[in-house]
C-alpha positions in Angstrom: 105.7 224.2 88.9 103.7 223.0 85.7 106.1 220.2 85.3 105.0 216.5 87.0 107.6 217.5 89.3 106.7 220.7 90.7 102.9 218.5 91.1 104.3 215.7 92.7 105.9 218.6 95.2 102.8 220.6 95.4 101.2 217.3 96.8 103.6 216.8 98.7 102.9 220.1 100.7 99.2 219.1 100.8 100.0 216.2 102.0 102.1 217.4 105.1 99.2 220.2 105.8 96.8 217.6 105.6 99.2 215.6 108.3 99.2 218.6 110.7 96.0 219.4 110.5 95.0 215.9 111.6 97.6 215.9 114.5 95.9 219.0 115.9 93.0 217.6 115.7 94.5 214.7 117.8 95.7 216.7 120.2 92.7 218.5 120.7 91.1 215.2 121.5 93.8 213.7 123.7 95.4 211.6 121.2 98.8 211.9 121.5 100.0 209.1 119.8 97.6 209.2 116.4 99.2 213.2 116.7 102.8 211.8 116.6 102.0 209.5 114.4 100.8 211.7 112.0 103.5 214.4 112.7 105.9 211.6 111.7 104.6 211.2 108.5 104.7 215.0 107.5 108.4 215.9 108.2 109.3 213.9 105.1 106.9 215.6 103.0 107.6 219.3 103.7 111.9 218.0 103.5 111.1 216.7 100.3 109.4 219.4 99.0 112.5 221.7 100.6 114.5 219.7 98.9 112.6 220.5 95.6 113.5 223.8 95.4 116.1 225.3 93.2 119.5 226.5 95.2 120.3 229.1 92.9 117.7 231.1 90.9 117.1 233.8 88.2 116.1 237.5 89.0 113.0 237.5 88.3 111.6 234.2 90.7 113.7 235.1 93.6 111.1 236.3 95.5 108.6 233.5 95.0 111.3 231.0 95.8 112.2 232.4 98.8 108.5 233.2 100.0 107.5 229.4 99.2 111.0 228.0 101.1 110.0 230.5 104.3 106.3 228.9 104.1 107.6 225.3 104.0 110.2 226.0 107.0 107.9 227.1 109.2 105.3 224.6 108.4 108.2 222.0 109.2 109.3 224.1 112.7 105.4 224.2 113.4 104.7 220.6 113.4 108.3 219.8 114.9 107.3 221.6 117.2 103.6 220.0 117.8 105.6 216.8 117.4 107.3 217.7 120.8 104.0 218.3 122.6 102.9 214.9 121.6 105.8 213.1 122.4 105.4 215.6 125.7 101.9 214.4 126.6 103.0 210.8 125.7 105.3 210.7 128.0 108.4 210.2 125.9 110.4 213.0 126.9 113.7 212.2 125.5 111.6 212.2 122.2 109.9 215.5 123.2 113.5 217.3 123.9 115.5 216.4 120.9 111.9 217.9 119.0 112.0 220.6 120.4 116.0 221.0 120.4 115.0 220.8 116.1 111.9 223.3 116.2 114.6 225.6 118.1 117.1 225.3 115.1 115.0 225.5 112.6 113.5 228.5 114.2 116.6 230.0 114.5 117.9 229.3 110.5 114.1 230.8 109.5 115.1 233.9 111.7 118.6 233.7 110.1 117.5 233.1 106.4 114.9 236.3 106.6 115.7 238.5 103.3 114.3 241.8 102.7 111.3 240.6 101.2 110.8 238.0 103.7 112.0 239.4 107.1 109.1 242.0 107.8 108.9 243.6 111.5 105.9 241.8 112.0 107.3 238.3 111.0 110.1 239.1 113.5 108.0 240.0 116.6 106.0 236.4 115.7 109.2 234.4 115.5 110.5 236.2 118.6 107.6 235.4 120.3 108.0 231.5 119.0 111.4 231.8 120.2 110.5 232.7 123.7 107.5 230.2 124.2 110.1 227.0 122.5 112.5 228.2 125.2 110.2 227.9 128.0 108.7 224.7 127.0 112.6 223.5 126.2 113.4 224.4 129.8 110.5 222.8 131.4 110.9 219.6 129.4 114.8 219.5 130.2 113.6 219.6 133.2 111.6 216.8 133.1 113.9 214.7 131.8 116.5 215.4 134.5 114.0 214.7 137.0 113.1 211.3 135.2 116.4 210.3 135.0 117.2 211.6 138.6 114.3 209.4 140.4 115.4 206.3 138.1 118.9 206.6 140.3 117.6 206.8 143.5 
C-alpha cells in the first residue's frame, strides 16, 4: 500500500469511516436525512476501496488481504444497514427495504466468504446475531410497506 494508489485507497476508507461516523451521530440527534445523506456518500468509498483489492494474491499476503476485504465488507453491510434505519425513520420505506434487502446479502456473502483465518466462532455468533436482528427489522419494514401501499388502495 506504499504506492499513491494504495493512499488514495487508504483515504478512501477514512473517508467512508469518517461518513458513518457522522451518520450516527445524525441519528443520534434525529437527523435522518443529514444520516442518509452521509450514508450515501460512503458506499462508494468502501466499493471503491473493495474494488482496490487484488483478486488473486501471493502466499505470503493472503491473510492480510483477506482480513482488510472482511473489514471493508462489513463496514459497507454496517452502514447499509444504518442507511435503512434512516431511510426507515424518514419515512421512505421502499428506500429502507431494498437497504436492508443489500445489508442482508452482503451479510450473507461475508458469512459465506469466512476463510480459516477469518471465520472465528466468535465472528460467527456476531454475524448470526446480525443476521437475526436484519431479519426482524426486514420483516417489520415489509410490513410497513404492505400496509402503506394497502391504505393507498383503499
Amino acid at each position: 500500500m506504499g504506492s499513491q494508489t494504495g493512499k488514495a485507497r487508504s483515504t478512501a476508507y477514512v473517508k467512508a469511516q469518517q461518513c458513518v461516523r457522522f451518520a450516527r451521530l445524525a441519528m443520534i440527534a434525529g437527523h435522518a436525512m443529514r444520516a442518509r445523506r452521509h450514508l450515501v456518500s460512503a458506499l462508494p468509498l468502501y466499493d471503491s476501496e473493495l474494488a482496490g483489492l487484488p483478486d488473486e494474491v501471493d502466499g505470503t499476503s493472503t491473510t492480510s488481504v483477506a482480513e482488510w476485504r472482511l473489514v471493508l465488507q462489513c463496514g459497507r453491510y454496517g452502514a447499509t444497514s444504518l442507511l435503512g434505519a434512516a431511510c426507515r425513520a424518514e419515512g421512505r420505506l421502499d428506500e429502507a427495504l431494498r437497504a436492508l434487502q443489500d445489508a442482508l446479502q452482503q451479510l450473507d456473502n461475508i458469512v459465506a466468504g469466512l476463510g480459516a483465518s477469518t471465520g472465528t466462532p466468535r465472528l460467527q455468533r456476531i454475524l448470526g446475531f446480525e443476521r437475526s436482528q436484519l431479519s426482524r427489522e426486514l420483516k417489520r419494514v415489509t410490513a410497513l410497506v404492505a400496509a402503506t401501499q394497502q391504505s393507498k388502495l383503499s
